[in-house]
N, CA, C and O atoms as a GROMACS GRO file, in nm:
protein
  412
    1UNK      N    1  13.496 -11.441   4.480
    1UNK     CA    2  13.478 -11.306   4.432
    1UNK      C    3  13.383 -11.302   4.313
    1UNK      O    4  13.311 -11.205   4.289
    2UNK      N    5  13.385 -11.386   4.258
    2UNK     CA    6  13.296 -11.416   4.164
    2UNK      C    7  13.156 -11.397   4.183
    2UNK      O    8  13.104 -11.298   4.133
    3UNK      N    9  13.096 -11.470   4.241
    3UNK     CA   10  13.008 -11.500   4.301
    3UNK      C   11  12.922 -11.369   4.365
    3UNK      O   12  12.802 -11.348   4.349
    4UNK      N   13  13.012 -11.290   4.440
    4UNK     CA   14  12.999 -11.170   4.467
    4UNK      C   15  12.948 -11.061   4.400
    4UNK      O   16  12.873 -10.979   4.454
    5UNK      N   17  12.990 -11.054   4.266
    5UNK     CA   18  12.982 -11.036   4.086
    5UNK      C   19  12.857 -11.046   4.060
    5UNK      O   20  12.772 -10.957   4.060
    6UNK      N   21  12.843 -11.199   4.028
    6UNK     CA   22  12.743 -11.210   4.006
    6UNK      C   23  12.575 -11.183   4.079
    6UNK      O   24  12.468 -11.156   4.024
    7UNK      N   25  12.612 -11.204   4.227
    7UNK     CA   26  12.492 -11.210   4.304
    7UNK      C   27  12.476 -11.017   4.324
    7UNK      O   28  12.376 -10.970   4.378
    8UNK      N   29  12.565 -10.947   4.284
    8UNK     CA   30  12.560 -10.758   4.260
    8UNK      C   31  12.496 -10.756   4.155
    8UNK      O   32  12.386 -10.701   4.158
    9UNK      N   33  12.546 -10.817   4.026
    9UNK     CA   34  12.412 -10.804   3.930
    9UNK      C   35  12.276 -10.812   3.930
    9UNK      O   36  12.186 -10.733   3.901
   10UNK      N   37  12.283 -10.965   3.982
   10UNK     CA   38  12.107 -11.023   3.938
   10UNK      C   39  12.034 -10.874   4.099
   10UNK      O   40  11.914 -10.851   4.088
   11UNK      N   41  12.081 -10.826   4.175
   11UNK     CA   42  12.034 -10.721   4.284
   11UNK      C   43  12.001 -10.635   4.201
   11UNK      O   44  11.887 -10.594   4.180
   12UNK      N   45  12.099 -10.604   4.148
   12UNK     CA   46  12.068 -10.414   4.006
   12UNK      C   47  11.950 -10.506   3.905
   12UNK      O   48  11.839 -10.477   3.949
   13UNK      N   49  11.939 -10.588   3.806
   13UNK     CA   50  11.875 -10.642   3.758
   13UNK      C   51  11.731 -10.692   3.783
   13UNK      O   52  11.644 -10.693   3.696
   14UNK      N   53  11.710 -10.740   3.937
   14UNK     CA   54  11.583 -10.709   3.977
   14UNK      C   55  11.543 -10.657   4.000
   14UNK      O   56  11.422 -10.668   3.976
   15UNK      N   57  11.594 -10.525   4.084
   15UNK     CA   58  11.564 -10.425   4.110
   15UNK      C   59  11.541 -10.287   4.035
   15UNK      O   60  11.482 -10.192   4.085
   16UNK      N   61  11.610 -10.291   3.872
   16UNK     CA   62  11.531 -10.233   3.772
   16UNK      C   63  11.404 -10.267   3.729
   16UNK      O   64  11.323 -10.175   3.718
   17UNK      N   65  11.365 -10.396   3.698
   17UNK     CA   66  11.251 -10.451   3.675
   17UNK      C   67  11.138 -10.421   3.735
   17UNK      O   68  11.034 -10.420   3.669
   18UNK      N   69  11.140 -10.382   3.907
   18UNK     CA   70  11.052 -10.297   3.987
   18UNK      C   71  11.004 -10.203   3.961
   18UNK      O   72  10.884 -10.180   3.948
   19UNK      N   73  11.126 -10.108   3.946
   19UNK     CA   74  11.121  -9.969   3.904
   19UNK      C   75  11.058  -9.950   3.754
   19UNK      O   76  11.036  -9.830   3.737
   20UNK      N   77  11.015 -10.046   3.616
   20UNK     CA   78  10.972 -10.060   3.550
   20UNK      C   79  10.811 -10.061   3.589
   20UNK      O   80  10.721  -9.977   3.581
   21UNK      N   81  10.819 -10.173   3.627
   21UNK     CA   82  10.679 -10.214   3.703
   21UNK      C   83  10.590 -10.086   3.747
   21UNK      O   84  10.479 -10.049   3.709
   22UNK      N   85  10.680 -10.032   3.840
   22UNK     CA   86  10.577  -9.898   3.912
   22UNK      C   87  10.565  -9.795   3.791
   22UNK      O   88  10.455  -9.758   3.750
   23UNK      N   89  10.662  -9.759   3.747
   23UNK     CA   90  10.633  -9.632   3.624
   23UNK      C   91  10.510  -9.689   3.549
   23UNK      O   92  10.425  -9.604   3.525
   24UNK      N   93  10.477  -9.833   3.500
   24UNK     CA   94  10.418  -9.821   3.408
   24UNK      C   95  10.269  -9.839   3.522
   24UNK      O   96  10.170  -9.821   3.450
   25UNK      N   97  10.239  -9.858   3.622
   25UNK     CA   98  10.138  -9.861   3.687
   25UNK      C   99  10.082  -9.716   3.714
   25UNK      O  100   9.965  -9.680   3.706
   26UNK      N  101  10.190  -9.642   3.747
   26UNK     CA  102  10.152  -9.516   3.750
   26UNK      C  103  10.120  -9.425   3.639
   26UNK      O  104  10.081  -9.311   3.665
   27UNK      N  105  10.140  -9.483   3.462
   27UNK     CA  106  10.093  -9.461   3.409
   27UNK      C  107   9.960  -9.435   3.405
   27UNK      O  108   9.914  -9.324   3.382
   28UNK      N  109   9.879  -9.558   3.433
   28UNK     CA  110   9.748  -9.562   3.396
   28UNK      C  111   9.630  -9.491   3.518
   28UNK      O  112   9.513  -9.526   3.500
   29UNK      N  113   9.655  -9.403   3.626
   29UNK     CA  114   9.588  -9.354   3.695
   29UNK      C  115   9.513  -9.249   3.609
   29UNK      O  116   9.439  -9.171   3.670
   30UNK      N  117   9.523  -9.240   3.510
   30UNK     CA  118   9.438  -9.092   3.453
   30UNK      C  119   9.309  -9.153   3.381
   30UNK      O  120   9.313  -9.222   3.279
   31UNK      N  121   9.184  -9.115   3.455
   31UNK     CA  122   9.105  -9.134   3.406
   31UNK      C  123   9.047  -9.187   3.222
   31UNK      O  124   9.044  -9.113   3.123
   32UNK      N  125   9.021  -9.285   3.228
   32UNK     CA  126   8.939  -9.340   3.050
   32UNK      C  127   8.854  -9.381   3.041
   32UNK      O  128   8.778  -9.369   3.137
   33UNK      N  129   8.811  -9.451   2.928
   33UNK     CA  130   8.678  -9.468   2.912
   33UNK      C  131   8.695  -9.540   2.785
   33UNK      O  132   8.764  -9.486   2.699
   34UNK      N  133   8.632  -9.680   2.756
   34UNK     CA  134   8.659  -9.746   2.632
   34UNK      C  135   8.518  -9.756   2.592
   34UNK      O  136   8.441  -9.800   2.678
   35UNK      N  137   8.469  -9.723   2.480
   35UNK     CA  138   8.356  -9.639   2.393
   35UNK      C  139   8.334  -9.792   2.328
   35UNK      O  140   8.438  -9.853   2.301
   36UNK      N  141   8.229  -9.847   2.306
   36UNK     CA  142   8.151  -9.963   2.246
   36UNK      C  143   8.168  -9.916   2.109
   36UNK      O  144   8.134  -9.807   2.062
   37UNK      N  145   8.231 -10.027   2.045
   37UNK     CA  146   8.214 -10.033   1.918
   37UNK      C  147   8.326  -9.917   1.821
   37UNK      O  148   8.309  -9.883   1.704
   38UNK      N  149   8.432  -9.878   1.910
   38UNK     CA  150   8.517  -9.796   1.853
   38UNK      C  151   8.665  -9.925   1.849
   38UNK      O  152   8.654 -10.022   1.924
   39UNK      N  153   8.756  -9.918   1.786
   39UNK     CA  154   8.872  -9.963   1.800
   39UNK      C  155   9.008  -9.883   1.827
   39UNK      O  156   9.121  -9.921   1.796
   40UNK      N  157   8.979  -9.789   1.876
   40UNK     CA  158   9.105  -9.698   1.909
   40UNK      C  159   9.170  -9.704   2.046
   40UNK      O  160   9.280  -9.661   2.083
   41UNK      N  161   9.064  -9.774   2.119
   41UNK     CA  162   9.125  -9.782   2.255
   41UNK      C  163   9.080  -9.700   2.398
   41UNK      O  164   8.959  -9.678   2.411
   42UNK      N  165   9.125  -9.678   2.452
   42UNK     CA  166   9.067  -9.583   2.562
   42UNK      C  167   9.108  -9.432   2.490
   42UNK      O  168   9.199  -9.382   2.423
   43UNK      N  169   8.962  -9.391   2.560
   43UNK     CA  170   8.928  -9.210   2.540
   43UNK      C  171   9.004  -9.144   2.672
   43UNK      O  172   9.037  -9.225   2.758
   44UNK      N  173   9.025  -9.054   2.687
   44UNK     CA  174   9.067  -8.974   2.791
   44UNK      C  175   9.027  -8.815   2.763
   44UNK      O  176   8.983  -8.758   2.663
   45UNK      N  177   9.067  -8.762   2.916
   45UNK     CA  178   9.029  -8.572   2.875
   45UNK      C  179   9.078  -8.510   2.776
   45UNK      O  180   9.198  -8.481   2.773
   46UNK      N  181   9.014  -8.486   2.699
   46UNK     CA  182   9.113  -8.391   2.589
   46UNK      C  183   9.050  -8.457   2.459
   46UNK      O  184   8.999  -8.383   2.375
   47UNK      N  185   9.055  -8.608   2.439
   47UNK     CA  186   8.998  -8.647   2.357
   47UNK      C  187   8.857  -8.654   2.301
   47UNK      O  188   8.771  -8.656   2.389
   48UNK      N  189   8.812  -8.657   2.171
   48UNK     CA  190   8.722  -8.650   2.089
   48UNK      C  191   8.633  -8.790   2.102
   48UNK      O  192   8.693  -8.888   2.057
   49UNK      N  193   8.529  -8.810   2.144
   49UNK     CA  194   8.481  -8.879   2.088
   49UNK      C  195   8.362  -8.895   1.992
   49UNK      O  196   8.324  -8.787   1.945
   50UNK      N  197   8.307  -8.983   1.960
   50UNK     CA  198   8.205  -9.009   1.873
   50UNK      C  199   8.087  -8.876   1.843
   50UNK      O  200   8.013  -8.829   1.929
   51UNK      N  201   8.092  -8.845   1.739
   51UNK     CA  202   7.949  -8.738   1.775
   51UNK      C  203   7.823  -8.753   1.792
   51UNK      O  204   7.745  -8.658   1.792
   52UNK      N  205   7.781  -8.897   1.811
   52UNK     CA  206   7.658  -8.919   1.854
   52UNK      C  207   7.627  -8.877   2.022
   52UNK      O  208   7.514  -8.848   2.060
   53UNK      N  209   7.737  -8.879   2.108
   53UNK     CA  210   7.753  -8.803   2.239
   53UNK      C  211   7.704  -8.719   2.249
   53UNK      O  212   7.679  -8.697   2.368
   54UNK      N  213   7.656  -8.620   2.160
   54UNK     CA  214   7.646  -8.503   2.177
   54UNK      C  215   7.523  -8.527   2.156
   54UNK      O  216   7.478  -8.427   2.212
   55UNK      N  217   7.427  -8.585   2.117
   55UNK     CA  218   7.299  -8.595   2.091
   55UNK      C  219   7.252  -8.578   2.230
   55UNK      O  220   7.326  -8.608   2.324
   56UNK      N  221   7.095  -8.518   2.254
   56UNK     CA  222   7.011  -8.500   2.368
   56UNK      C  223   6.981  -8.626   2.439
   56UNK      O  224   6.972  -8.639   2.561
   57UNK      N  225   6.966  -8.719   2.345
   57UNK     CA  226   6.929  -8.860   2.373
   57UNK      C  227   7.001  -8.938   2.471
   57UNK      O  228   6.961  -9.033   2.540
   58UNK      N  229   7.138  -8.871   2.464
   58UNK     CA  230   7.255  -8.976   2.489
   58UNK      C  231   7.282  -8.914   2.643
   58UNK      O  232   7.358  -8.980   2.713
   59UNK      N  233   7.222  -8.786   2.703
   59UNK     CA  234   7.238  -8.714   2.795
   59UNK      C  235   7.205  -8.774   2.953
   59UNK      O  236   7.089  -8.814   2.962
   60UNK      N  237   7.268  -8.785   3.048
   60UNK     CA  238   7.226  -8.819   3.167
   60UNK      C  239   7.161  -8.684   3.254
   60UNK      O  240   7.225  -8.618   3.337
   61UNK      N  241   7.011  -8.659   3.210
   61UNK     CA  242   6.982  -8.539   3.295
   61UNK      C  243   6.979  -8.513   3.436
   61UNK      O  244   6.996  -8.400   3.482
   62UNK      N  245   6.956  -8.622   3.512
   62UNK     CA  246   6.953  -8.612   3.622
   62UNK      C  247   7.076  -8.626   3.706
   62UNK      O  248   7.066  -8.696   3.807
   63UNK      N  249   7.220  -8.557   3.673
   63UNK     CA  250   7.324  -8.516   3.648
   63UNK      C  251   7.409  -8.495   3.830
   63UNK      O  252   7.518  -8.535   3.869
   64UNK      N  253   7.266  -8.395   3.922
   64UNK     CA  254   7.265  -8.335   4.048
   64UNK      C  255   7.257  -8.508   4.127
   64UNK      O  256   7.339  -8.557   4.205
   65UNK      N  257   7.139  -8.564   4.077
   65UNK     CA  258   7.113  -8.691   4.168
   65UNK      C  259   7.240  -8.782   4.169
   65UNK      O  260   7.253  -8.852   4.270
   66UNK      N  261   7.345  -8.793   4.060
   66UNK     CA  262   7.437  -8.863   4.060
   66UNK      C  263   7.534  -8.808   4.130
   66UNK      O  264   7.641  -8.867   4.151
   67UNK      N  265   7.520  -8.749   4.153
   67UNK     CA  266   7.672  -8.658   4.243
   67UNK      C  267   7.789  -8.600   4.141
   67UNK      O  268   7.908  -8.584   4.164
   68UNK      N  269   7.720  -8.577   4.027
   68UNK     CA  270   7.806  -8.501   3.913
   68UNK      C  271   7.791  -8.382   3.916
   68UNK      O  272   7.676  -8.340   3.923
   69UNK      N  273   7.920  -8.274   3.909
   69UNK     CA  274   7.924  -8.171   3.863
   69UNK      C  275   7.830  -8.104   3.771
   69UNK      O  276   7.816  -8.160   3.662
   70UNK      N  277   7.741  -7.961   3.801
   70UNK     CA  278   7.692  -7.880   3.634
   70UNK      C  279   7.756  -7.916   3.557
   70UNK      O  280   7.875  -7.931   3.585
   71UNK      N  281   7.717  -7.941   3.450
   71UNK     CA  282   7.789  -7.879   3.292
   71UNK      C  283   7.736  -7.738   3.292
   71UNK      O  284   7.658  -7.681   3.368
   72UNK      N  285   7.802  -7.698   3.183
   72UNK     CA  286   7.824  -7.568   3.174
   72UNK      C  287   7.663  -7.549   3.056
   72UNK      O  288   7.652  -7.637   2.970
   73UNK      N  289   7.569  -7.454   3.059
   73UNK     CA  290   7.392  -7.459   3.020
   73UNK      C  291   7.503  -7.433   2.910
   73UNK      O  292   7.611  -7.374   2.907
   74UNK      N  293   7.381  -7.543   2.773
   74UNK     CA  294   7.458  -7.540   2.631
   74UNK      C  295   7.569  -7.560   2.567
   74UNK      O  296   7.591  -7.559   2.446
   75UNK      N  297   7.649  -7.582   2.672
   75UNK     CA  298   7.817  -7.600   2.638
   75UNK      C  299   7.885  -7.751   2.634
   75UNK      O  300   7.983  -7.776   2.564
   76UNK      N  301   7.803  -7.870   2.737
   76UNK     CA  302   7.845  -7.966   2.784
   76UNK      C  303   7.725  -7.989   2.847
   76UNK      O  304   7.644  -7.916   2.903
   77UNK      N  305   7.735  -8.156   2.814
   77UNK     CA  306   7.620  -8.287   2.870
   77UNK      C  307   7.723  -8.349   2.921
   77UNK      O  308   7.839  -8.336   2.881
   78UNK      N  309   7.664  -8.462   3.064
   78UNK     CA  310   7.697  -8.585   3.073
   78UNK      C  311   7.602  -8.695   3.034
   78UNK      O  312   7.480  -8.702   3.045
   79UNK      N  313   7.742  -8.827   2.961
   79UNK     CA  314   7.677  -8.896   2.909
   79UNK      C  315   7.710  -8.999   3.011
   79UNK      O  316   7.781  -8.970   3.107
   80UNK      N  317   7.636  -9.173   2.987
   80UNK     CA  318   7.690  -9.215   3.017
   80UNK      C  319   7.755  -9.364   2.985
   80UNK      O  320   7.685  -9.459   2.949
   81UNK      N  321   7.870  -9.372   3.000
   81UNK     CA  322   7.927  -9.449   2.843
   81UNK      C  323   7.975  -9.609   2.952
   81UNK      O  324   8.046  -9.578   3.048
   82UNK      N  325   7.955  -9.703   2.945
   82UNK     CA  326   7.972  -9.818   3.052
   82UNK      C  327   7.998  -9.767   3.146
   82UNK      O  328   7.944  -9.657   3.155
   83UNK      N  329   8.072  -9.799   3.244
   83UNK     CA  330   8.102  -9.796   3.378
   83UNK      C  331   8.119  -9.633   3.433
   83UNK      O  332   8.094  -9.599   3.549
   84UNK      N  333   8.158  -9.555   3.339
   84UNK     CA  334   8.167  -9.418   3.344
   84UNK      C  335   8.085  -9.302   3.347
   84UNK      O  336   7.982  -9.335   3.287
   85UNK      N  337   8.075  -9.184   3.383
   85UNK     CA  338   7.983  -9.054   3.315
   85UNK      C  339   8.140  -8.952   3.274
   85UNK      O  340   8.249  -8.941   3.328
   86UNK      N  341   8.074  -8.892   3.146
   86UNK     CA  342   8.200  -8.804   3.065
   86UNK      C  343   8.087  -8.711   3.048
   86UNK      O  344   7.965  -8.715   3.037
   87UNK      N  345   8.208  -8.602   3.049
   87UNK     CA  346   8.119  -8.468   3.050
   87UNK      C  347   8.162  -8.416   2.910
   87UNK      O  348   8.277  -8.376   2.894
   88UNK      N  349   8.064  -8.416   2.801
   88UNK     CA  350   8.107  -8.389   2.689
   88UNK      C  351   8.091  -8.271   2.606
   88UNK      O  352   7.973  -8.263   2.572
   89UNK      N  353   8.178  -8.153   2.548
   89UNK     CA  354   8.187  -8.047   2.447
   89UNK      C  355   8.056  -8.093   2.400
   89UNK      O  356   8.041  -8.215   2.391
   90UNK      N  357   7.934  -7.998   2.363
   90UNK     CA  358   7.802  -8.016   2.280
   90UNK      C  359   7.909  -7.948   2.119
   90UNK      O  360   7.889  -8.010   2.014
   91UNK      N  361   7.970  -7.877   2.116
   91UNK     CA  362   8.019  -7.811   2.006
   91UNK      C  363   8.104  -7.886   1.956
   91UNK      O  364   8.108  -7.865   1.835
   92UNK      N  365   8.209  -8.001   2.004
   92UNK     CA  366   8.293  -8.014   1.920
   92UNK      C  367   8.318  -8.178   1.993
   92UNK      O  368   8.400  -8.239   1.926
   93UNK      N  369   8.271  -8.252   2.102
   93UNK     CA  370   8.299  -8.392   2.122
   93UNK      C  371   8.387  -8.427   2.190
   93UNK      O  372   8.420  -8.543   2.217
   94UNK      N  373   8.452  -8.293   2.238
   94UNK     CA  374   8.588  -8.352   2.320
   94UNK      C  375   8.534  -8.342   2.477
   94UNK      O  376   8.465  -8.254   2.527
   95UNK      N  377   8.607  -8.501   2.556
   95UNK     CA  378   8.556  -8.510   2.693
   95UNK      C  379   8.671  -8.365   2.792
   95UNK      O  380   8.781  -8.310   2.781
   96UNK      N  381   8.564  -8.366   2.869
   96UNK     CA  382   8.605  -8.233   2.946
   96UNK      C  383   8.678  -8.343   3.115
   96UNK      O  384   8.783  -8.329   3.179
   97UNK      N  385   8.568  -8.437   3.130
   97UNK     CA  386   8.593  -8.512   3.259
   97UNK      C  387   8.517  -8.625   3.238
   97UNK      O  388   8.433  -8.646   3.151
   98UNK      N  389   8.571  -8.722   3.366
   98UNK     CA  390   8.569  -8.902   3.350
   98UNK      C  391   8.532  -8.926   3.494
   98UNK      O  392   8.621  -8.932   3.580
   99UNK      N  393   8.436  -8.937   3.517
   99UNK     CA  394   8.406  -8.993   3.652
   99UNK      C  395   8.357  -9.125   3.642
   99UNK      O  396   8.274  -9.162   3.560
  100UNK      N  397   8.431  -9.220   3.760
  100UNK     CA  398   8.310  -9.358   3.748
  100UNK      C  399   8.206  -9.378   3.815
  100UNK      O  400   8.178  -9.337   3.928
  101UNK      N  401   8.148  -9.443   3.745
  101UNK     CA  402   7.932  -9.456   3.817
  101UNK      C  403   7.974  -9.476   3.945
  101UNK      O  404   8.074  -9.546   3.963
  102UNK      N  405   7.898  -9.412   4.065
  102UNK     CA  406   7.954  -9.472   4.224
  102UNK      C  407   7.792  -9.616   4.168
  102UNK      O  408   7.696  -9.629   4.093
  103UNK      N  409   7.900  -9.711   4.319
  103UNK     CA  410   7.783  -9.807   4.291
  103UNK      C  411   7.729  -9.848   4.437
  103UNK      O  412   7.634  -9.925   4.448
   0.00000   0.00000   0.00000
């Protein structure tokens, strides 16, 4: 009976550990973007980044050829930041959207 006991535990016990596993995998499906030379970590929608983004310089114009969405004329550029294009607030730095480069 013992035995029984025990081998019901270590079942619930591994089988939480799974269920750990997937929550935190399914965490990370939301689009980011880790910015060169920042230490905060990954950017996401909503977040602010750097205000050099917003510069003309930093702009991917040819926006249509990539298979990216308009920005909105004057409102939002895409940049493009490693592996990613972010569509960035010209007014205030915060990413609107996170697409990755098709390759």
């Amino acid at each position: 009976m013992k035995i029984t006991t025990w081998t019901a535990m270590a079942v619930v016990v591994a089988s939480l550990g799974g269920v750990t596993g997937m929550a935190q995998a399914a965490e990370s499906t939301e689009p980011a973007v880790q910015i060169p030379g920042t230490d905060t970590g990954q950017f996401k929608v909503g977040d602010k980044i750097p205000d050099h983004f917003r510069r003309g310089s930093e702009e991917v114009k040819d926006w249509k050829a990539r298979g990216l969405s308009a920005p909105e004329d004057d409102k939002s550029h895409w940049v493009r930041v490693n592996d990613k294009y972010v569509l960035v607030q010209l007014s205030n730095s915060v990413i609107e959207k996170i697409v990755p480069v098709k390759r």
